[in-house]
C-alpha positions as a Markdown table, in Angstrom:
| # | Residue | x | y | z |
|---|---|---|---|---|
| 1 | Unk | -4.4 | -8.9 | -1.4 |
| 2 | Unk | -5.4 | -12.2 | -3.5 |
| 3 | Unk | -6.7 | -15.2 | -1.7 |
| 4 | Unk | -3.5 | -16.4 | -3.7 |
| 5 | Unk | -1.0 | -14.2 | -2.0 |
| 6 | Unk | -2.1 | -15.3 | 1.8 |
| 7 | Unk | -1.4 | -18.8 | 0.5 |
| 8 | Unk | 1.8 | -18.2 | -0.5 |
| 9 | Unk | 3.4 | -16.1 | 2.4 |
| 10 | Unk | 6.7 | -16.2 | 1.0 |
| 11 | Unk | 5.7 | -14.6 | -2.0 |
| 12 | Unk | 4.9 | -11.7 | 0.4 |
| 13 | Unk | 8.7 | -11.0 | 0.8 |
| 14 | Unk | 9.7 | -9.6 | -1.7 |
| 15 | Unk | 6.7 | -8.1 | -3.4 |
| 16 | Unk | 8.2 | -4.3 | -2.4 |
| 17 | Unk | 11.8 | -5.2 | -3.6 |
| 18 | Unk | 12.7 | -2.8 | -6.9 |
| 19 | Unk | 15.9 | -2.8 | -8.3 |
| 20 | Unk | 16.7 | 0.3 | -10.4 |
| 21 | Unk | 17.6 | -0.2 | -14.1 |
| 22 | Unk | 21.1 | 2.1 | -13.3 |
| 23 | Unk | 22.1 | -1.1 | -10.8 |
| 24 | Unk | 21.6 | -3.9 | -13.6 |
| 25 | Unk | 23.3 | -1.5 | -15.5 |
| 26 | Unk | 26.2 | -1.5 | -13.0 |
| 27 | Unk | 26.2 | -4.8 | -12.9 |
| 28 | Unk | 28.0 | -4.8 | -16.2 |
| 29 | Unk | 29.9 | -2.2 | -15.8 |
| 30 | Unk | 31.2 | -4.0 | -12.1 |
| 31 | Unk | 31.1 | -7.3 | -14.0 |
| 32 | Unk | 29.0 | -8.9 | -11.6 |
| 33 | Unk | 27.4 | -11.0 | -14.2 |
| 34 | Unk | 27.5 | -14.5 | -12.0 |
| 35 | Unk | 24.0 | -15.0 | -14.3 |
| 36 | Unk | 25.8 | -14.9 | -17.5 |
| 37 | Unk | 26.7 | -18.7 | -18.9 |
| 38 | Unk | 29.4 | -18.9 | -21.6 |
| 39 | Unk | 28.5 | -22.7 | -22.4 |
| 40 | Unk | 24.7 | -21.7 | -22.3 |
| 41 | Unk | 22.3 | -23.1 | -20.8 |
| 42 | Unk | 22.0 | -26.6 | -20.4 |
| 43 | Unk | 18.4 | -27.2 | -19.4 |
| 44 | Unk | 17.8 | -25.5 | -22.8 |
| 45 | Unk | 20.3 | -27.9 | -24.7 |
| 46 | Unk | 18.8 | -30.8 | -23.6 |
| 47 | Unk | 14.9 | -29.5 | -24.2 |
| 48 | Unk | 16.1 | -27.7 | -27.5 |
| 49 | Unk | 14.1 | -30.6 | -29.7 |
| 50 | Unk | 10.6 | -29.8 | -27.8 |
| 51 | Unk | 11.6 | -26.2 | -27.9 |
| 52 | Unk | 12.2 | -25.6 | -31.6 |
| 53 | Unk | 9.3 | -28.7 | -33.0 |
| 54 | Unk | 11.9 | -29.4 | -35.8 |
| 55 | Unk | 10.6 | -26.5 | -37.4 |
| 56 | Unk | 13.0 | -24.1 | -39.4 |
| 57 | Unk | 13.0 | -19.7 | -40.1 |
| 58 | Unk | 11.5 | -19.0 | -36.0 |
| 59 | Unk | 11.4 | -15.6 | -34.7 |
| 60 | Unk | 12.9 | -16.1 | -31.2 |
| 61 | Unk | 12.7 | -13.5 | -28.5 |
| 62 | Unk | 15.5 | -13.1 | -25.9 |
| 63 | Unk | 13.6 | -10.6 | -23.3 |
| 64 | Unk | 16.8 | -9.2 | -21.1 |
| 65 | Unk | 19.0 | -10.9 | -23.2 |
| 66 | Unk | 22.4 | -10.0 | -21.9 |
| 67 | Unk | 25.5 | -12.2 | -24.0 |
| 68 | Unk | 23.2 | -15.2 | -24.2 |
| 69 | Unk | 25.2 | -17.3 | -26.5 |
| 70 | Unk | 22.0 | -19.1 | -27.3 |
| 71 | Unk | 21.5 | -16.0 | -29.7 |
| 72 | Unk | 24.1 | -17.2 | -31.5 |
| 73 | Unk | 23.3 | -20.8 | -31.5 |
| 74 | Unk | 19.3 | -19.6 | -33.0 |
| 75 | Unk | 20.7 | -17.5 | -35.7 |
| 76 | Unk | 23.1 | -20.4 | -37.3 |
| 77 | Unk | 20.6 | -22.8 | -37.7 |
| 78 | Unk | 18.4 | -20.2 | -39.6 |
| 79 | Unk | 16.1 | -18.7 | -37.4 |
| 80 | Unk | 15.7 | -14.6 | -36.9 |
| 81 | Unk | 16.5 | -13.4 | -33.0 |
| 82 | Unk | 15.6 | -10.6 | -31.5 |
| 83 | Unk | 16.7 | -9.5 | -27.7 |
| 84 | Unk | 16.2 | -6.5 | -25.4 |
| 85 | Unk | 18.9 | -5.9 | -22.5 |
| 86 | Unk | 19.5 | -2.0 | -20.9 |
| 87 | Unk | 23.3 | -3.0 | -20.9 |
| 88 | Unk | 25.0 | -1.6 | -23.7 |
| 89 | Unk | 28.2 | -3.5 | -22.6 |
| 90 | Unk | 26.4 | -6.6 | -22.6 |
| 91 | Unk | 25.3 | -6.0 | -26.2 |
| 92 | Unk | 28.8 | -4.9 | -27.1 |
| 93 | Unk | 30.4 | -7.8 | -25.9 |
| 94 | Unk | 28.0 | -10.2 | -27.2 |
| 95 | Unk | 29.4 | -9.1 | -30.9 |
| 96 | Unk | 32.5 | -9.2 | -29.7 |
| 97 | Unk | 32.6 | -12.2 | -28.0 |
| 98 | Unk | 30.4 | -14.2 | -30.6 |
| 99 | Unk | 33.0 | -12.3 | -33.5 |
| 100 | Unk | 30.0 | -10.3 | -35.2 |
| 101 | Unk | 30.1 | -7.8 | -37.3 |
| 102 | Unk | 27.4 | -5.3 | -36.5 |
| 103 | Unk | 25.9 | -2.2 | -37.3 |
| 104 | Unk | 23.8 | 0.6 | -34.4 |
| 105 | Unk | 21.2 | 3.1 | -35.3 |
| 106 | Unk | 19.0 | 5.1 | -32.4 |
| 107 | Unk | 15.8 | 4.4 | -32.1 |
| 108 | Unk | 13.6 | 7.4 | -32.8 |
| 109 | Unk | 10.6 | 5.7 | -30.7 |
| 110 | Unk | 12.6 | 5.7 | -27.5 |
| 111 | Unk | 15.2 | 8.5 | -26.4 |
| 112 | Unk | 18.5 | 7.3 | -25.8 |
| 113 | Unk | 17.9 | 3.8 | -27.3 |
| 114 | Unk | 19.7 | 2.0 | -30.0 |
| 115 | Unk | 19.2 | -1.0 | -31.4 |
| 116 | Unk | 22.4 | -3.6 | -32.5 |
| 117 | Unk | 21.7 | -5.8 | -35.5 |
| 118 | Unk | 24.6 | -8.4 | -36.8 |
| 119 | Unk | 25.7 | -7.6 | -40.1 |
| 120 | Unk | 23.9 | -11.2 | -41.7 |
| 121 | Unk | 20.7 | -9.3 | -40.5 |
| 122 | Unk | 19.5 | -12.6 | -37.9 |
| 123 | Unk | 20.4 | -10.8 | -34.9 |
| 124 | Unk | 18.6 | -7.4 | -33.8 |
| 125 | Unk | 19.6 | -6.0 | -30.3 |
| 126 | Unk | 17.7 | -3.4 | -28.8 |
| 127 | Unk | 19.4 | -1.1 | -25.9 |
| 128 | Unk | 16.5 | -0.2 | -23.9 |
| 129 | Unk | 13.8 | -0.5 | -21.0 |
| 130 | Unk | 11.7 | -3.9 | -22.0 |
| 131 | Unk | 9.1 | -1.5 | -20.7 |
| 132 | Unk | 9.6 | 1.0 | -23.4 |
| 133 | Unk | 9.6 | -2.4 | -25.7 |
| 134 | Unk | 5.8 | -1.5 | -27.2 |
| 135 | Unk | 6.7 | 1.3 | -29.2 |
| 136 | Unk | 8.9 | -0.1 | -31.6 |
| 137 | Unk | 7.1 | -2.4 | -34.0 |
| 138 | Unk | 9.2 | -5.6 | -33.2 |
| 139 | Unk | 6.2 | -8.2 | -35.0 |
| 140 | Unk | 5.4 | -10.7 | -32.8 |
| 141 | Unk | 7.6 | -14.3 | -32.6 |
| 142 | Unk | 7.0 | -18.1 | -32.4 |
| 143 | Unk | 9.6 | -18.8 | -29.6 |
| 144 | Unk | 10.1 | -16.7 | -26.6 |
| 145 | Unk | 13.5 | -18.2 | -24.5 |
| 146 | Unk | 13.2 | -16.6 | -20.6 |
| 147 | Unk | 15.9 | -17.0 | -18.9 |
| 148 | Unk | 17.1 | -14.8 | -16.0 |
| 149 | Unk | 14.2 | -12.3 | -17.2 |
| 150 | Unk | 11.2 | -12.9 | -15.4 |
| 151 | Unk | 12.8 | -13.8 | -12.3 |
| 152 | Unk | 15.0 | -10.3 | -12.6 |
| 153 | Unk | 11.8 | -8.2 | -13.1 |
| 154 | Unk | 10.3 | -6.6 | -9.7 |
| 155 | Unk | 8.0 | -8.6 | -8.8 |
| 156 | Unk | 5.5 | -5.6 | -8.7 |
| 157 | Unk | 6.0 | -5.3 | -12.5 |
| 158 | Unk | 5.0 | -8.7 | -13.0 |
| 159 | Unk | 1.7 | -7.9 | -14.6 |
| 160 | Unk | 3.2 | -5.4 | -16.8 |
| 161 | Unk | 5.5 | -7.8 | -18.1 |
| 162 | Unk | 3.3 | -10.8 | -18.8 |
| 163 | Unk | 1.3 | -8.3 | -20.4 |
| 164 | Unk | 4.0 | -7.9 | -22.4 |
| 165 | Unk | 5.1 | -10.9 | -23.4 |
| 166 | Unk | 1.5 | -12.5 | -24.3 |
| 167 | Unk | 1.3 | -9.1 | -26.8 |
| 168 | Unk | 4.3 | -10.6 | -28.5 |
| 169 | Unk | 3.3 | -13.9 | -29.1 |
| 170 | Unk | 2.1 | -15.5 | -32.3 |
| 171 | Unk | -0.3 | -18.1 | -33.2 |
| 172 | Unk | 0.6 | -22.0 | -32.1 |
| 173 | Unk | 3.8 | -20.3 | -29.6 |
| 174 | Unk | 6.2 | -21.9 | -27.8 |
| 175 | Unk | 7.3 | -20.0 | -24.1 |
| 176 | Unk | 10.0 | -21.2 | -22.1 |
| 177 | Unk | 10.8 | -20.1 | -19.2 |
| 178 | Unk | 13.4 | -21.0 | -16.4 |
| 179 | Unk | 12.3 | -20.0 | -12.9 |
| 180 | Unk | 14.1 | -20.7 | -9.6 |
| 181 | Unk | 13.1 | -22.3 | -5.7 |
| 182 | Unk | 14.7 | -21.0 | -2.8 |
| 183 | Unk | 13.4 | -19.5 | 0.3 |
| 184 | Unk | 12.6 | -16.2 | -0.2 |
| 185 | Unk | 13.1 | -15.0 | 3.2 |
| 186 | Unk | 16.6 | -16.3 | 3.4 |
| 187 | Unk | 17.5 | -14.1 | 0.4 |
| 188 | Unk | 16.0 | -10.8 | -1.4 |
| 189 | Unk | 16.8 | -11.5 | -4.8 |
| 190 | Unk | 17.7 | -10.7 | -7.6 |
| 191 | Unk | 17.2 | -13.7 | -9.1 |
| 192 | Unk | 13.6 | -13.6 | -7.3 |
| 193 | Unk | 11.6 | -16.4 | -6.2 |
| 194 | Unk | 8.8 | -17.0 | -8.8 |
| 195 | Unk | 6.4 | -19.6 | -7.6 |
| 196 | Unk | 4.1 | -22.0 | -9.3 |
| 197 | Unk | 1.0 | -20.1 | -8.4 |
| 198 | Unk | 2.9 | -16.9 | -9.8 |
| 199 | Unk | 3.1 | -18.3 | -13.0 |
| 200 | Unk | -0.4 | -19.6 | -12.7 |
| 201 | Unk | -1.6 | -16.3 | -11.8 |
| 202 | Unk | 0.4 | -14.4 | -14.6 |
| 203 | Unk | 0.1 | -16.8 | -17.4 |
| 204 | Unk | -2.4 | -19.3 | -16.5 |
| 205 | Unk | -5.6 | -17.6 | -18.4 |
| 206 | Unk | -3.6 | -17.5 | -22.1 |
| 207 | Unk | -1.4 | -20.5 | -21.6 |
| 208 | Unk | -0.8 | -23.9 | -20.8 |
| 209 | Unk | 1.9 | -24.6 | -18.6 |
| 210 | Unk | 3.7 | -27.6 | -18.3 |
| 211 | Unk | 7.0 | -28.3 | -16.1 |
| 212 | Unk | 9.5 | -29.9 | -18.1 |
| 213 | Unk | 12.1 | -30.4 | -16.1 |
| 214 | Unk | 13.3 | -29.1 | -12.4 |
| 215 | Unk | 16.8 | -29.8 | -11.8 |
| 216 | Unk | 19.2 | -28.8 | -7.9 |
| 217 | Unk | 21.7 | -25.8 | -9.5 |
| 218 | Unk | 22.8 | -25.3 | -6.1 |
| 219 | Unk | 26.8 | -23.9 | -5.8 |
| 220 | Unk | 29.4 | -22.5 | -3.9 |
| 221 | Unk | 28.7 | -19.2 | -5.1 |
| 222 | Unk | 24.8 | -19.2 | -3.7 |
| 223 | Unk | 26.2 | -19.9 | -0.2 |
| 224 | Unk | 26.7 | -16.3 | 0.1 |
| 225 | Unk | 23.5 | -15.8 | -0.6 |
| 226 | Unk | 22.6 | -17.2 | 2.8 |
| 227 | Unk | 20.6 | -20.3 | 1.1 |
| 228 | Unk | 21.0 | -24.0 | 1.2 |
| 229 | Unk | 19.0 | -25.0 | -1.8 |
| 230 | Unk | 18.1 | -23.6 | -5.0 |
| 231 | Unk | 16.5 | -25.2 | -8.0 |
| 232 | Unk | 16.2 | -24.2 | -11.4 |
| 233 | Unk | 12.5 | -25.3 | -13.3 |
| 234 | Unk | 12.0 | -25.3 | -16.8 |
| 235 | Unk | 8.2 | -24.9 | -17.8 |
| 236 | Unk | 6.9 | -24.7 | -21.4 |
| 237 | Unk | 3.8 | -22.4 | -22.5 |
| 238 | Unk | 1.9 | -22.9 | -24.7 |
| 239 | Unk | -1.1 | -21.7 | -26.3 |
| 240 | Unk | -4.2 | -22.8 | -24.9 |
């Protein structure tokens, strides 16, 4: 192990915890989507002017996108979105919810994938692994919004996913992305714990990070989770 990891014991907790991509799956089908937030997300709202640079016609990726209204929000005020999500329901409902017309084609790149576009052409959903992502020729984007993604990957596919991401990237990028703070042995995620030092470690060499904002989204609902805190940080990437 890292000198990294024996500083951070807590990390060590959940390092072997894998969820399958059949039980994200179920949790649409269960609708035990607790992560989903119709008005979107507020930390977003109110960092949405240092997020977009006032500039117009962004690619923005949505990695493990779900309903995320925000798609919506992107592709009225001009700019092109792109998301990946394993849920076909989610997809689905997205148009339906966000009253889009839309069109689905398989992908010949990736068996048993499709990819969702709205019928204006400013929203393209694809219906697969992100893993799988690579294959298809996606271009790469200005903006990449990460909420609920990173801290729903196992943590031992980290690596593979920031490897990922940076690939996607383009020149002068913006990278946000919402982690959350709880203790870790109190609760096994998902949503996992995704330290400072993580995103150090993951991001640190391409990037500069910078913590925008950390704000208590502690509720009801995370009492069951056996936890008495939880906060939610918003850090911005940029390109080093």
């Amino acid at each position: 192990t890292s000198p990294d990891v024996k500083e951070h014991p807590e990390t060590e907790v959940q390092k072997n915890r894998v969820l399958t991509l059949e039980e994200w799956q179920d949790k649409w089908v269960t609708h035990n989507t607790g992560f989903h937030q119709e008005q979107g997300h507020q930390l977003l709202k109110k960092h949405l002017d240092t997020f977009l640079k006032g500039q117009h016609g962004l690619r923005v990726f949505f990695p493990l996108c779900g309903k995320a209204v925000e798609m919506k929000w992107f592709a009225d005020q001009g700019h092109t979105v792109v998301g990946v999500e394993i849920s076909e329901i989610g997809i689905r409902e997205f148009f339906a919810e966000q009253n889009l017309s839309y069109t689905e084609e398989p992908l010949n790149e990736i068996a048993g994938a499709k990819v969702f576009k709205s019928s204006s052409g400013s929203i393209s959903l694809y219906c697969c692994n992100l893993f799988d992502l690579p294959r298809v020729d996606i271009g790469k984007f200005d903006r990449i919004w990460d909420r609920g993604s990173l801290v729903a990957i196992n943590p031992g596919d980290h690596d593979r996913y920031a490897d990922i991401i940076l690939s996607l990237l383009r020149k002068e990028f913006q990278y946000f992305v919402a982690v959350l703070s709880y203790d870790p042995t109190k609760y096994a995620g998902p949503p996992f714990y995704v330290p400072d030092a993580e995103l150090k470690r993951l991001f640190g060499t391409k990037c500069n990070i910078r913590c925008l904002e950390e704000v208590n989204t502690f509720e009801e609902r995370h009492k069951t989770w056996g936890i008495d805190y939880i906060f939610e940080k918003l850090y911005l990437l940029t390109e080093k």
